[in-house]
C-alpha positions, 0 to 999 in steps of 0.5 A: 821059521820055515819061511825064513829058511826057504827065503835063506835058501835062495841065497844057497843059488845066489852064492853059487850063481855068482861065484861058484861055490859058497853054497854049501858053506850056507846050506848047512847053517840053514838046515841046522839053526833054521830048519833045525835038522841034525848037523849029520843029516844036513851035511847030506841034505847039503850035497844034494841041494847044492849037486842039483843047484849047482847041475843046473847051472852048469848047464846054463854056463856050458850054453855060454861056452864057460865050462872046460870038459876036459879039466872038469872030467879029469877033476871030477873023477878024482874027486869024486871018487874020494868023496863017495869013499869018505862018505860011505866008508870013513864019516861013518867011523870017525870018533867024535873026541879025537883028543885033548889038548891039556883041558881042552877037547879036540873033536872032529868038527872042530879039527876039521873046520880049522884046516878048512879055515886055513885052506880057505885063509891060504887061497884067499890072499892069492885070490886078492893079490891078483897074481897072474898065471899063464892061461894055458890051462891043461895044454899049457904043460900037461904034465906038471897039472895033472899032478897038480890037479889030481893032488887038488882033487883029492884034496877037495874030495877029502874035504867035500866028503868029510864037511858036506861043503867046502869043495867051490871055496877051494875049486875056484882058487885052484883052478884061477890060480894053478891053471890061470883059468879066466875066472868066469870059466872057473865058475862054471867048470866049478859048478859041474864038479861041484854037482859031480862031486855032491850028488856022488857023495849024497849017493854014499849016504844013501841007506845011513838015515831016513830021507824027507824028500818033500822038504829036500826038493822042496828047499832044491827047487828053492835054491835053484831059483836062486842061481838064476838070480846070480847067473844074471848078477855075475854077467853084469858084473867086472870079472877082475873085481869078481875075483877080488871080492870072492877072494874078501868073501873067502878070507872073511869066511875062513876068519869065521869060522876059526872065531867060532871054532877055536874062541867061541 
């Protein structure tokens, strides 16, 4: 099973070299049904495999011009913020039976994987419809996005902070269709946020548990290969369809994980 599970692992690097974000969404299943690590542990584990994959490339996508300093740092800061504050100081008091709805028990997971689905069902159709947006980015109206983005930011560091994943399915619609940033240019400012948001939200759990540190960088290092790999794919492919098809991938996702939330 561990071979499967750093096999599965390249495809944390793949999701996120292709489109940015996804990583997570695949992280914590392998930790959990593969490597069979704790739900609450590879949460964690999830944010900084995902951080230091998802730094990597950054790197590779700010050497092609593709990363916006100026939304990303504006972002981050606001997001990251929230996750380290939801990490250090909120997860560790949440109840897990928040309450009942008749004979049915509503948890935290669950609740919280509901909204998640929503969010990610809501950006998905405006991914798909292709709608257009004016290209100005912050110097459009600076104004009127910078509210939009610090609402945003904090959303997504809520939601980064609670799940240990989540935070590229929402940065990528947000940024396409708030700021109507090309899509190639979203992927790789996501990436940035993305490695800012989880290594700051991993820095919030430090001292909650016990590390293994040979086996997270071991599957790290695994992951990053990976992005390579889909570095290279998203290249070659169209970045109208690109967006599309991230757009069927999210809504297929958020249909998901309701199935398994609510029915399952």
């Amino acid at each position: 099973m561990e071979t499967i599970g750093y096999i599965a692992s390249v495809l944390i690097g793949i999701s996120l070299g292709l489109v940015g974000g996804g990583g997570s969404i695949l992280t914590v299943p392998i930790l959990v049904y593969i490597f069979g690590i704790s739900p609450v542990v590879s949460t964690s584990y999830s944010l900084f495999i995902v951080g230091s994959t998802s730094l990597v490339g950054a790197y590779g996508n700010y050497r092609r011009g593709l990363v916006n300093f100026k939304t990303a740092l504006f972002f981050g800061l606001s997001s990251m913020v929230t996750v380290y504050l939801t990490r250090k100081f909120l997860v560790p008091v949440i109840p897990q039976n928040l309450f009942r709805i008749g004979h049915f028990q509503v948890t935290e997971p669950l609740l919280t994987m509901a909204l998640f689905a929503v969010l990610m069902l809501a950006a998905s159709i405006g991914m798909i419809s292709g709608r257009q947006t004016q290209p100005g980015c912050l110097e459009c109206d600076l104004g009127r996005n910078i509210v939009k983005l610090g609402l945003s930011a904090v959303g997504i560091g809520l939601t980064t902070g609670l799940l240990g994943a989540g935070g590229g399915f929402l940065l990528i619609p947000t940024l396409v269709l708030v700021l109507g940033m090309p899509i190639r240019e979203a992927v790789g400012t996501s990436l940035l946020i993305i490695a800012l948001n989880s290594l700051v939200g991993f820095a919030g759990d430090l001292g909650h548990f016990v590390i293994d540190w040979y086996f997270l960088l071991t599957v790290t290092l695994v992951a990053v290969a990976g992005i390579f790999i889909g570095g290279r794919l998203a290249r070659k492919l169209d970045s109208g369809q690109l967006k599309k098809s991230f757009g069927w991938f999210v809504l297929a996702m958020g249909c998901f994980i309701l199935v398994k939330e609510l029915v399952l």
